[in-house]
C-alpha positions in Angstrom: 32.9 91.7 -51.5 32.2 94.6 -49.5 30.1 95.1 -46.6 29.5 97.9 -44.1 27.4 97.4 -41.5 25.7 100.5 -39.4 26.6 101.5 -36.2 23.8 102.3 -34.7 22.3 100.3 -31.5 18.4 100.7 -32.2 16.4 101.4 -34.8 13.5 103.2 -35.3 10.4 101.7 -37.4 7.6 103.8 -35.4 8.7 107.4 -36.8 7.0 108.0 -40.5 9.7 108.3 -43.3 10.4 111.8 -44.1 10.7 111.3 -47.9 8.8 108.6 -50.3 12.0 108.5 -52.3 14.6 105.7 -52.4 16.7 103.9 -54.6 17.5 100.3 -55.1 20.3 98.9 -53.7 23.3 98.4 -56.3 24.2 94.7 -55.7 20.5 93.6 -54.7 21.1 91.2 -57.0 23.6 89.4 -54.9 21.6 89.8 -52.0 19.9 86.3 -51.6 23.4 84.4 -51.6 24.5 87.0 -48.6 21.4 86.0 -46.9 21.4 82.0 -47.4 25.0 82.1 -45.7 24.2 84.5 -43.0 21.4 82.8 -41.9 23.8 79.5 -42.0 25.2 81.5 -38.6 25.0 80.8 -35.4 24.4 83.5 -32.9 28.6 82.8 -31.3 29.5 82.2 -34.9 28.5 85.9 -36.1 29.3 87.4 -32.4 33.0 86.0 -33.3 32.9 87.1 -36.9 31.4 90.7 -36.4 33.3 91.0 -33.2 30.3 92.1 -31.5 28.3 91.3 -28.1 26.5 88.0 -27.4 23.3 89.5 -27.0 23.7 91.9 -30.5 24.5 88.4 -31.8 21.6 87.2 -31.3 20.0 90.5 -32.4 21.6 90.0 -35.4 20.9 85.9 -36.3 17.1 87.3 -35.8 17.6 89.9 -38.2 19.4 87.4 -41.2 16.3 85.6 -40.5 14.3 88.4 -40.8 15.5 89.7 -44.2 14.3 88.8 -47.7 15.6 89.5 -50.6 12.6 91.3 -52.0 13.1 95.1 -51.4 10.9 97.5 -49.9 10.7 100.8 -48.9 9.4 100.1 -45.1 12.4 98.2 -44.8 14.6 101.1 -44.6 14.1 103.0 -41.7 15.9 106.5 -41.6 18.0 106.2 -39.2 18.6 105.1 -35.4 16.0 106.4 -32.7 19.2 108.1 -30.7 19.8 105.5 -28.0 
């Protein structure tokens, strides 16, 4: 399995979306099985694993949390807020 995660430091869910269309993800399907492990994670487990900071670690356990498998547009914002 793939995965590619995006680079950016902040997001931004204040600005409006800029276009009402989307598509679904290609392996949503497989998304709920991602999710149960991920949120199986502790914060220096994932900071290890993604080679990434303690504190975007802990961003990042928040996050898996966060996330359901359901799929919505509002989920998606366009991009980072340029921080």
């Amino acid at each position: 399995m793939l995965i590619l995660i995006s680079p950016a430091k902040t997001l931004d869910y204040q600005s409006p979306l800029t276009t009402t269309r989307y598509t679904l993800p290609e392996l949503l399907d497989n998304s709920q099985q991602l999710i149960h492990e991920a949120r199986k994670l502790t914060p220096p487990q994932i900071s290890t694993l993604m080679r990434i900071s303690d504190k975007l670690a802990g961003i990042n356990a928040a996050r898996f949390h966060g996330l359901a498998a359901r799929f919505h547009a509002g989920e998606c914002p366009p991009g980072d807020s340029g921080v």
